[in-house]
C-alpha positions as CSV (number, residue, x, y, z in Angstrom):
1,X,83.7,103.2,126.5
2,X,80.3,101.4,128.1
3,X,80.8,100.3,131.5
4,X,79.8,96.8,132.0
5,X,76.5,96.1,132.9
6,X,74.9,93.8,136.3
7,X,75.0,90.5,135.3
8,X,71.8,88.2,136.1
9,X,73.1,84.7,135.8
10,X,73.0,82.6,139.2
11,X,70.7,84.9,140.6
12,X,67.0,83.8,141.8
13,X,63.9,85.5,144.1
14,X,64.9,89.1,145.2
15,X,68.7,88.8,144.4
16,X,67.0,87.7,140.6
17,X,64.3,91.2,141.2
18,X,66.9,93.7,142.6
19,X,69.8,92.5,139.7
20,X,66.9,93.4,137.1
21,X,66.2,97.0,138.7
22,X,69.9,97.3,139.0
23,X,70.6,96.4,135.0
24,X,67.3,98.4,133.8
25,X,68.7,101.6,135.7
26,X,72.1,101.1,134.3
27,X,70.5,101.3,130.6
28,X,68.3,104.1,131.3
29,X,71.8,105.7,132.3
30,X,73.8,104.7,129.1
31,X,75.6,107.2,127.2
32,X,77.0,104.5,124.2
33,X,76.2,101.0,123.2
34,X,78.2,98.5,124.3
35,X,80.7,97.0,121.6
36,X,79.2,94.1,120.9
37,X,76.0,96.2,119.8
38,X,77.5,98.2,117.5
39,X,76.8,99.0,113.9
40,X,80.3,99.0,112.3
41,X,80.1,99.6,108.6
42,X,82.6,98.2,106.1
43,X,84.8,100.2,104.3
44,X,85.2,100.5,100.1
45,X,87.9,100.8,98.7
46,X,89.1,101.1,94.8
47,X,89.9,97.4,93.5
48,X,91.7,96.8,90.7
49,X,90.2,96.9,87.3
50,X,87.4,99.7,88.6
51,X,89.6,102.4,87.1
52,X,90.2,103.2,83.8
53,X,93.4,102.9,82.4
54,X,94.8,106.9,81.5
55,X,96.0,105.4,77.9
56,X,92.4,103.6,77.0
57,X,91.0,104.8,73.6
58,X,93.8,106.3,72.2
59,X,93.4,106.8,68.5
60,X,96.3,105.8,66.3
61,X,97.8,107.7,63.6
62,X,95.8,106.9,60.4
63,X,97.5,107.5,56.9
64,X,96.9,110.1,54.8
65,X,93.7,109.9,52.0
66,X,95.3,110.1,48.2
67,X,93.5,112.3,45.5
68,X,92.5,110.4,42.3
69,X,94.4,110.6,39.2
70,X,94.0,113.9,37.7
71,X,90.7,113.6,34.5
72,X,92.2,114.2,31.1
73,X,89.3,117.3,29.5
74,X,90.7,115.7,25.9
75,X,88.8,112.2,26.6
76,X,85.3,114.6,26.4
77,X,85.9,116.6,23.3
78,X,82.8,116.8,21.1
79,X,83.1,117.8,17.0
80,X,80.3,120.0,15.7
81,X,77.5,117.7,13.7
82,X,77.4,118.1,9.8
83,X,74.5,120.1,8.0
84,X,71.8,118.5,7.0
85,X,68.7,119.4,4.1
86,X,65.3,120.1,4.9
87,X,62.6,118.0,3.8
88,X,59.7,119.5,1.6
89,X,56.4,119.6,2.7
90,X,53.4,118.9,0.6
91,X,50.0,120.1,1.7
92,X,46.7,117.6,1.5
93,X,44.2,118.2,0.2
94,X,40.1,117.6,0.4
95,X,37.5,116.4,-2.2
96,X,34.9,118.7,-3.5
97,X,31.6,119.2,-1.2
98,X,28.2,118.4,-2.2
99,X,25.5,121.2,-1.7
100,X,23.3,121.5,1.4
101,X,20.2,119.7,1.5
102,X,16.9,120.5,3.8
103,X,15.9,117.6,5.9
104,X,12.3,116.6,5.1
105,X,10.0,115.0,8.0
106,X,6.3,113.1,8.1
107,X,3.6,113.7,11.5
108,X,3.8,109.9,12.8
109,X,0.9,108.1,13.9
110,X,1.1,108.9,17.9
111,X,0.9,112.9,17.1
112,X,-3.0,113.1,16.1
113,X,-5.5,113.5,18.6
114,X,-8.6,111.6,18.8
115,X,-11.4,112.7,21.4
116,X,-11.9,110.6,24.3
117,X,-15.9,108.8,24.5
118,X,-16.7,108.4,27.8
119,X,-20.3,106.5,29.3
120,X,-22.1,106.6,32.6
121,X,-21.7,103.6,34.9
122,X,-24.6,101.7,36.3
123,X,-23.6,103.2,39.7
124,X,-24.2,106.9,38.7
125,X,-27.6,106.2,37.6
126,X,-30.0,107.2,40.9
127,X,-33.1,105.2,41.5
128,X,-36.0,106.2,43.8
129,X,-35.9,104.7,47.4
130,X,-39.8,103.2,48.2
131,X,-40.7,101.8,51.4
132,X,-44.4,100.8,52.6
133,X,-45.6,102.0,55.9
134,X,-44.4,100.1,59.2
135,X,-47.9,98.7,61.4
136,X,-46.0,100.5,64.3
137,X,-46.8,103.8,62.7
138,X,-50.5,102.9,62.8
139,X,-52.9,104.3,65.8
140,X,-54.5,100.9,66.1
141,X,-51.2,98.8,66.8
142,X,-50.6,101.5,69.4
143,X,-54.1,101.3,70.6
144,X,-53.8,97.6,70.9
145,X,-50.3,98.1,72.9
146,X,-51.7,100.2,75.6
147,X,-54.9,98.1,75.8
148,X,-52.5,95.4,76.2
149,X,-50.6,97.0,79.3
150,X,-53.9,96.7,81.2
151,X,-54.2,93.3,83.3
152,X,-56.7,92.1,85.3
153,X,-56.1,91.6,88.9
154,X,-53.6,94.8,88.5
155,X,-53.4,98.1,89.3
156,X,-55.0,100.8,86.2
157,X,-51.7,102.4,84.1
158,X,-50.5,105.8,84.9
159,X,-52.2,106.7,81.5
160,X,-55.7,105.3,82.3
161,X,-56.3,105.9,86.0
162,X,-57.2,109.5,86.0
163,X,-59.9,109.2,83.5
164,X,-61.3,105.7,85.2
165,X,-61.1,107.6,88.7
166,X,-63.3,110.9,87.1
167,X,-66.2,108.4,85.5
168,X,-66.3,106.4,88.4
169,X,-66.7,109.3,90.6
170,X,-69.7,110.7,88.1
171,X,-71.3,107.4,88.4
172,X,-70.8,107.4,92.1
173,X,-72.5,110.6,92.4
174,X,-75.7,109.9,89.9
175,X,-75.7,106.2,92.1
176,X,-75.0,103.7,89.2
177,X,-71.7,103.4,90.8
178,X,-72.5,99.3,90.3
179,X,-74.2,99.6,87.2
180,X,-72.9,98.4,83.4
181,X,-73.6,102.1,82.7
182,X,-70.6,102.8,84.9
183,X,-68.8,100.0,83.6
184,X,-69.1,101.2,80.1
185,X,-68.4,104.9,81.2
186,X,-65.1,103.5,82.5
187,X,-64.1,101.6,79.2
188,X,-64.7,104.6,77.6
189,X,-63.0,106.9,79.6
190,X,-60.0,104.4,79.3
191,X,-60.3,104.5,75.6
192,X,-60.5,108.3,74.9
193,X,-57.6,108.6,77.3
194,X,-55.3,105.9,75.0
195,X,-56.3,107.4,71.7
196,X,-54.2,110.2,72.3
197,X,-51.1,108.6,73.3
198,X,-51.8,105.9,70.7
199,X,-52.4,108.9,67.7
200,X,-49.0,110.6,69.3
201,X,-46.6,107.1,69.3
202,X,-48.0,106.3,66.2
203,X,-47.2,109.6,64.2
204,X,-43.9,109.3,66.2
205,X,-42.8,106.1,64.4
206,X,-44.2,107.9,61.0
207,X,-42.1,110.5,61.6
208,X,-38.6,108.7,62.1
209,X,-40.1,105.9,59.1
210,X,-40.4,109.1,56.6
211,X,-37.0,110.6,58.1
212,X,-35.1,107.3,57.0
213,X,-37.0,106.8,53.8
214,X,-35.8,110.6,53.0
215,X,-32.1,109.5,54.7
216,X,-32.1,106.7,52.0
217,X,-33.5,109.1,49.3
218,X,-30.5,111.0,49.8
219,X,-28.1,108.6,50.3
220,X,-28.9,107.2,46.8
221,X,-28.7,110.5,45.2
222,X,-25.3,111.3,47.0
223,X,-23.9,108.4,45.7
224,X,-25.3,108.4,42.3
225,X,-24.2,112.2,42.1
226,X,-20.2,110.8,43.1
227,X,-20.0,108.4,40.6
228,X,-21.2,110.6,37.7
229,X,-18.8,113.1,39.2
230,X,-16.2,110.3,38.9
231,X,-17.1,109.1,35.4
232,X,-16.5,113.0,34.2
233,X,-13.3,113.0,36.2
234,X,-12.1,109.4,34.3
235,X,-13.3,111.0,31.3
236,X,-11.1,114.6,31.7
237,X,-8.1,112.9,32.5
238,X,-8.5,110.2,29.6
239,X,-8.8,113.1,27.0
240,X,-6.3,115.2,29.5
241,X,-3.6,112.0,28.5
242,X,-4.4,111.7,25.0
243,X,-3.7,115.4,24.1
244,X,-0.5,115.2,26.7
245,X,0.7,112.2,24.4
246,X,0.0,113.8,21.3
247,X,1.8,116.8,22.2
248,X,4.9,114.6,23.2
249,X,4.5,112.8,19.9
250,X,4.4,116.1,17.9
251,X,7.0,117.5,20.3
252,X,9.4,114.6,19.5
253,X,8.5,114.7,15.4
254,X,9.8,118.3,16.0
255,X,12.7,117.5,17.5
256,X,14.1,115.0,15.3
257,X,13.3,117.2,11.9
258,X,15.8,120.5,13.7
259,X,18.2,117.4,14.7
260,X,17.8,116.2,11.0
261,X,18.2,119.7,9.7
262,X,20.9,120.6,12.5
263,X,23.2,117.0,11.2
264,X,22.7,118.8,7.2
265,X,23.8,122.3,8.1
266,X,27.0,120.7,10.3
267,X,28.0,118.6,7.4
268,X,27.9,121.0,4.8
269,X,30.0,123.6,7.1
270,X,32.2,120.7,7.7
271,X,32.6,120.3,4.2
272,X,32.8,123.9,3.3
273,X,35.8,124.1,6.4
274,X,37.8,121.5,4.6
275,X,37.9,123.0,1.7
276,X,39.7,126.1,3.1
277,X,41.7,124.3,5.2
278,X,43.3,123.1,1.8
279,X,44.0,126.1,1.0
280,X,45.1,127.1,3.9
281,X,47.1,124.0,4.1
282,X,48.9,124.7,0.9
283,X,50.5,128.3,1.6
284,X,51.2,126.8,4.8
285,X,53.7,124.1,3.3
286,X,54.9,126.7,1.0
287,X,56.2,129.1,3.5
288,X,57.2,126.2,5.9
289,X,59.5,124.9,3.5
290,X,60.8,128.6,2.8
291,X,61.4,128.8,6.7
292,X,62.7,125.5,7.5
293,X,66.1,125.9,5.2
294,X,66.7,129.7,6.9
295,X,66.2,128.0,10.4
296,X,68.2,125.0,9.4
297,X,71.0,126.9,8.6
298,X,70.7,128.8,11.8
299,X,70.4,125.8,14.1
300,X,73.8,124.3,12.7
301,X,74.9,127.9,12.9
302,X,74.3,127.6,16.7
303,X,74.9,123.9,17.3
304,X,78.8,124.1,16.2
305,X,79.0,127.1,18.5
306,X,77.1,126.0,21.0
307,X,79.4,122.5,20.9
308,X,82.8,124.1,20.8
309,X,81.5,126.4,24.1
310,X,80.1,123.4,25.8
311,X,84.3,121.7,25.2
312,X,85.7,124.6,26.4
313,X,83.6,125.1,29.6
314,X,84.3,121.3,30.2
315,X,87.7,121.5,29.8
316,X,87.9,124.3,32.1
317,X,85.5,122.7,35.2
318,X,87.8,119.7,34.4
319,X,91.0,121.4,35.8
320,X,89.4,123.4,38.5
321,X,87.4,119.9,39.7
322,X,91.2,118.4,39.9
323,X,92.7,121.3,41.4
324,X,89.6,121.3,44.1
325,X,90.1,117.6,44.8
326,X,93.7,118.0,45.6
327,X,93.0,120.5,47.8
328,X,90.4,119.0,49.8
329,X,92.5,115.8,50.3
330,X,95.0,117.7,51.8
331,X,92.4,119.5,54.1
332,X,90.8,116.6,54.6
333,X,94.2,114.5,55.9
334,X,94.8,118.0,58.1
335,X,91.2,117.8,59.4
336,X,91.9,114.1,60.7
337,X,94.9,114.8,62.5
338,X,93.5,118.0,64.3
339,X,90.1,115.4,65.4
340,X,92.3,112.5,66.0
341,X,94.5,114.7,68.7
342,X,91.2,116.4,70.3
343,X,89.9,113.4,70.7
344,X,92.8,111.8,72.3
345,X,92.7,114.9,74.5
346,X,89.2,114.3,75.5
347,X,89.0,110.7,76.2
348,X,92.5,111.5,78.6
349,X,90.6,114.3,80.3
350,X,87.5,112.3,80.3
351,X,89.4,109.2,81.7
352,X,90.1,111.1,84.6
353,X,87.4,112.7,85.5
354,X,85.6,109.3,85.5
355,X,88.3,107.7,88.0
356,X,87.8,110.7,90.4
357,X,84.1,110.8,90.1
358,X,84.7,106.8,90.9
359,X,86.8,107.5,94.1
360,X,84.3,110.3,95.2
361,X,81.6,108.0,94.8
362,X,83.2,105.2,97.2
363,X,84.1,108.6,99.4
364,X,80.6,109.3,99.3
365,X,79.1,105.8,100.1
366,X,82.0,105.0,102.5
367,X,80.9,108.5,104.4
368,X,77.0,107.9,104.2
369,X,77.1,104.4,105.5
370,X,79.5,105.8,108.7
371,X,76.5,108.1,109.4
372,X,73.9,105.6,108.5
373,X,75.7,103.2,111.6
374,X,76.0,106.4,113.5
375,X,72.3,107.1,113.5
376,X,71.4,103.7,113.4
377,X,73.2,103.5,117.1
378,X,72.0,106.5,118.8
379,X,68.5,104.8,117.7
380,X,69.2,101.9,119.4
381,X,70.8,103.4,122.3
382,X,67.9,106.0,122.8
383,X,65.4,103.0,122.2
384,X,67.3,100.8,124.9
385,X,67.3,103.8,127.2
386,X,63.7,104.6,126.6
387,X,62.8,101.1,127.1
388,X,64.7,100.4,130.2
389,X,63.5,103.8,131.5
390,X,59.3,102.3,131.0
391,X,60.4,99.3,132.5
392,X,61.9,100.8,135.6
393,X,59.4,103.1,135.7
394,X,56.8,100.3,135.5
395,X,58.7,98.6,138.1
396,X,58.4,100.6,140.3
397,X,54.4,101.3,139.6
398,X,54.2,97.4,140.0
399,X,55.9,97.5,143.1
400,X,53.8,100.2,144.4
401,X,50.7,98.5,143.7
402,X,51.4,95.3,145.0
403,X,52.0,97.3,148.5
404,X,48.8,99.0,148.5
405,X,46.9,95.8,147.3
406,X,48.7,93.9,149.8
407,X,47.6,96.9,152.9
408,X,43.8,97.1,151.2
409,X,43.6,93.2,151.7
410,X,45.3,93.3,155.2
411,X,42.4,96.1,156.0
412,X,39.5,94.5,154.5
413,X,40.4,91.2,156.1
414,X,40.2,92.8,159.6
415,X,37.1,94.6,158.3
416,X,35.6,90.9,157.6
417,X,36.6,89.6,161.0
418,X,35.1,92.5,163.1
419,X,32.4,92.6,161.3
420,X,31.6,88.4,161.5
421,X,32.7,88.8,165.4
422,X,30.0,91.4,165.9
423,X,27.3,89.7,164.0
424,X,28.2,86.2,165.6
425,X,27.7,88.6,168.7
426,X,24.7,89.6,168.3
427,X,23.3,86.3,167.1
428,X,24.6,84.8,170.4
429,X,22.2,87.9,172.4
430,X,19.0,87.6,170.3
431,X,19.5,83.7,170.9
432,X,19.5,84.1,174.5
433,X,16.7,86.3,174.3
434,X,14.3,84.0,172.3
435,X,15.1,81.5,174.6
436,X,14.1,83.4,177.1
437,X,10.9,84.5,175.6
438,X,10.8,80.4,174.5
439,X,10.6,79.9,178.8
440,X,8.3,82.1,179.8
441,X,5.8,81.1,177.1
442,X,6.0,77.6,178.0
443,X,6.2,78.3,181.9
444,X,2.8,80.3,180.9
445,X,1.2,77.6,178.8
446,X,1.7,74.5,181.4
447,X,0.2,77.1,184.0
448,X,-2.9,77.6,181.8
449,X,-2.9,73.8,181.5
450,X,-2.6,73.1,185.0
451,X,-5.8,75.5,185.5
């Protein structure tokens, strides 16, 4: 049993502080949970209609299966059929066959052969290129361009100065520097240096004016020299065509003369086949008609046979299939006794062992929810204790600190009044000395003053 705990009601200031301590050290001491904070499980317990009843599913008796009315083997007696006579066979016959013929054939028109007549074109016919000499090409055009690059007023080309420097200096020496002589030595010296270069630009543009006459030349030939080529190449492949198609005419002429003669020679085999299938047909009907009484006979022979075995056998599997149907009603009606009792037996058996699995279960339950409150508790009482134990304990640290806050503050507040007496102290001293000082320095500036 719990003993009862401090009560707190009516209780205020340190009574209210010290009732707490008191009730959170009582908890930290508990060994149970009071009543009132106890987990107390309810019970099950079998109610009525949760158990099966021991005589549910019982099978009743069910009455015996009677076998069907014995078969009568008389009902499927079968009389042997009456002989019969063969029919004769006549064999057919064939016409007589005509004699073989050779198939005859003509060439048609597409098998001969003509030669193919070919002609140049216009484009493989080469004409001569002609072209008349460019003015470019020509020393005096040339010679007129350099004589042109000399201005008056402007330095001498590169061309002409050398020369026009030597003559001068000749005339310089003989002292006709200033005459026309000099001037005319000069001109020439400025035209034998251009002739050169003149003659070399002109053969220069000679030289490329030949090179593309030749280029053209060539050109012409080239192409005149494909298109011949081309025409011969039209022409082989025109004749190239007609003797192809000729030999596929002629080919196909060929052909249809063996098919011709092939058709004749089938025929007249054909024809020569039937006849000896006549023949052949003939004996045949002959000795079928010989056969077919012999195997007539036989057949009835067998048949009746055959039909009074097939009534015996009958008769007999008749019996045994009414003798085997008796018996396996009675087996049968023995076989559902036997499996209606077993099963009797094991829905009893099984009827109990459901209504003791049933009370186990509520055993079970009823056991596992006792230890579920059981734990349940000792959780709540160790989490009470735990709980009341922190508070305490906190208690106690709150306590603790409001003491040494409360001393620290007492401390520092004496600190704070020494420490304002002295400096109000020393204020009041370093006062009196400026005054002081204040004094004597005005007792010593009215002196000087007064002086």
């Amino acid at each position: 049993m719990a003993e009862e705990q401090t009560s707190l009601t009516n209780k205020t200031g340190e009574d209210l502080q010290q009732a707490v301590i008191e009730r959170q050290a009582e908890q930290a001491d508990m060994t149970a949970l009071p009543t009132a904070q106890q987990i107390t499980p309810a019970p099950l317990t079998v109610q009525p209609g949760e158990e099966v009843a021991p005589g549910t599913g019982t099978m009743a008796e069910v009455a015996p299966v009677q076998a069907a009315p014995a078969i009568d083997p008389t009902q499927f007696a079968q009389a042997a059929p009456t002989t019969a006579s063969p029919v004769a066979v006549e064999a057919a016959t064939v016409g007589q066959v005509a004699p073989a013929a050779a198939a005859t054939s003509e060439l048609s028109a597409g098998s001969v052969m003509e030669a193919a007549q070919g002609q140049l074109s216009p484009e493989s016919m080469a004409v001569a290129a002609t072209e008349e000499l460019d003015p470019k090409g020509t020393v005096k055009y040339q010679m007129a361009e350099l004589m042109a690059s000399i201005k008056e007023g402007q330095p001498l080309p590169a061309w002409a100065a050398p020369a026009v420097r030597q003559a001068s200096a000749v005339m310089q020496q003989r002292g006709l520097g200033a005459s026309s002589m000099a001037a005319a030595a000069m001109v020439s010296a400025v035209m034998e240096s251009g002739i050169p270069i003149a003659a070399a630009d002109a053969k220069t543009y000679a030289t490329v004016q030949l090179q593309n006459l030749n280029n053209k030349q060539q050109a012409v030939l080239q192409n005149a020299a494909a298109s011949a080529q081309m025409d011969m190449a039209n022409l082989n492949a025109q004749q190239q065509a007609n003797v192809n198609n000729a030999k596929a005419f002629l080919s196909l002429d060929l052909q249809n003369l063996t098919n011709e003669q092939q058709s004749a020679t089938i025929s007249y085999q054909g024809q020569l086949q039937a006849m000896l299938t006549d023949q052949a047909a003939e004996n045949a009907a002959v000795q079928f008609n010989a056969k077919s009484q012999m195997e007539l006979d036989m057949f009835f022979e067998q048949l009746g046979s055959q039909v009074e075995s097939a009534t015996l056998n009958r008769k007999a599997a008749i019996e045994q299939y009414n003798v085997s149907q008796t018996n396996a009603m009675s087996q049968f009606n023995t076989q559902m006794g036997a499996a209606r009792e077993q099963f009797n037996a094991n829905m009893s058996a099984q009827i109990a062992q459901s209504n003791a699995q049933w009370r186990r279960d509520i055993n079970t339950a009823n056991t596992a929810a006792q230890n579920a409150a059981n734990q349940q508790n000792v959780m709540n009482l160790l989490s009470i204790s735990q709980q009341s134990l922190a508070n305490l304990w906190q208690t106690y640290r709150d306590q603790a600190a409001w003491t040494m806050q409360i001393s620290e503050n007492r401390e520092a507040r004496a600190h704070n009044a020494a420490m304002q007496a002295q400096a109000i102290a020393a204020n009041k001293a370093s006062y009196s000395d400026q005054f002081e000082d204040m004094l004597i320095v005005k007792s010593i500036d009215n002196i000087f003053e007064a002086i």
